[in-house]
C-alpha positions in Angstrom: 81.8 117.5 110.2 84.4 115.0 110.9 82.6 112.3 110.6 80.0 112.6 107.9 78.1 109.9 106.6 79.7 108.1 103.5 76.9 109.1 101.1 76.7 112.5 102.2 78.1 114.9 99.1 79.7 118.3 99.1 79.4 120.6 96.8 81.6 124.0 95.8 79.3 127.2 94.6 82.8 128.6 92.9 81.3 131.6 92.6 81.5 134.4 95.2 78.6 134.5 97.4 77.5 137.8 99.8 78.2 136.3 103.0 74.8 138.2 104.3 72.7 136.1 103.1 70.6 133.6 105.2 69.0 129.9 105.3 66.4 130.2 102.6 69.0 132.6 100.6 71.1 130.0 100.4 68.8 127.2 99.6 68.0 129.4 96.4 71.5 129.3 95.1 72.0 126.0 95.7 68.6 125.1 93.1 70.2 127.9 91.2 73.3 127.7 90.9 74.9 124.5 91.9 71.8 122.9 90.7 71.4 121.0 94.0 68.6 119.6 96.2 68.7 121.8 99.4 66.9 119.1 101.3 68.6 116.2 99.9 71.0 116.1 103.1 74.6 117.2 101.1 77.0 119.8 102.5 76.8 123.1 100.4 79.7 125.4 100.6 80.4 128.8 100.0 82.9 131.5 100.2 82.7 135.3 99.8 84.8 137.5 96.7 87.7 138.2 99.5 88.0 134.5 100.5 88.1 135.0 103.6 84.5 134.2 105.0 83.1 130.5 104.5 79.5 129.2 105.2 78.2 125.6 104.7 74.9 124.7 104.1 72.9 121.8 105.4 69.9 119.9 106.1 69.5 117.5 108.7 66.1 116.6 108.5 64.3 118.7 111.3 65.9 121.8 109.3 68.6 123.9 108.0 72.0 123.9 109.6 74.4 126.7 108.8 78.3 126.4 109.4 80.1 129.5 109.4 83.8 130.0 109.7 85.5 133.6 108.9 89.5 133.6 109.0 91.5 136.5 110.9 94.4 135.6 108.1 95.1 134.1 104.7 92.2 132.9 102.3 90.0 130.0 101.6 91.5 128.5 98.3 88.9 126.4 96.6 89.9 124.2 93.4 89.6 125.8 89.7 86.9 124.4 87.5 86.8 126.5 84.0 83.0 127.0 83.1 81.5 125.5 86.2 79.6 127.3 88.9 80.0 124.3 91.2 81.8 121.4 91.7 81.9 117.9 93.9 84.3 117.4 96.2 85.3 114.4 98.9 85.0 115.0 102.9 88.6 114.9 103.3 89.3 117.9 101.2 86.6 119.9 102.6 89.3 119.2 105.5 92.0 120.5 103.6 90.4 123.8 102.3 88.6 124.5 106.2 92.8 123.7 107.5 93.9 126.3 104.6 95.5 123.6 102.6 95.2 124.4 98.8 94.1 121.2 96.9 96.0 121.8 93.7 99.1 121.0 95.6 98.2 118.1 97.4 98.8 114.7 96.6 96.9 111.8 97.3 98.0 108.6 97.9 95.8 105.6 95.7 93.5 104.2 98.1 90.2 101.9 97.0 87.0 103.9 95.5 84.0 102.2 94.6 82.7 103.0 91.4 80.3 105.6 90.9 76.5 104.2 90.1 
């Protein structure tokens, strides 16, 4: 996941998610809930209510791809966004939050971004 392609986007489901649930599950609560296009090729993320477990969601055109990562310590810390179930974020702090790196800390040095359509 390294080496996504530029236009590929990555959304947060902020909400705590039951870590049981499957491929077509999760394609629900991504038109539900993050309001997303399943099939539209993004990275879907989501985390369960102890932080601890992380699955991310994907389609890569011949069918659904599911990333799952569950930590033997410490929590997944995902950004705060008051009234919002989900929320955008860049490759590179996907990075950060999969390395246990909490993003509210981190600065970011000012690099070039082109401007959003």
């Amino acid at each position: 996941m390294t080496f996504l392609p530029p236009r590929t986007r990555v959304y947060l489901c902020l909400a705590p998610t039951d870590m049981r649930k499957s491929f077509d599950k999760l394609a629900a609560l991504v038109k539900e809930v993050v309001r997303g296009d399943p099939l539209g090729g993004d990275l879907f993320v989501f985390r369960n209510r102890v932080e601890d477990r992380m699955k991310v969601l994907f389609w890569d055109r011949s069918g659904f791809c599911l990333f799952y990562k569950r930590l033997e310590k410490g929590t997944f810390s995902f950004p705060a966004a008051a009234g919002k179930d989900g929320v955008e974020i860049d490759h590179a702090e996907l990075l950060l939050i999969l390395e246990g790196i909490e993003l509210e800390g981190a600065k970011r040095a000012k690099r070039f971004k082109l401007p959003k359509p």
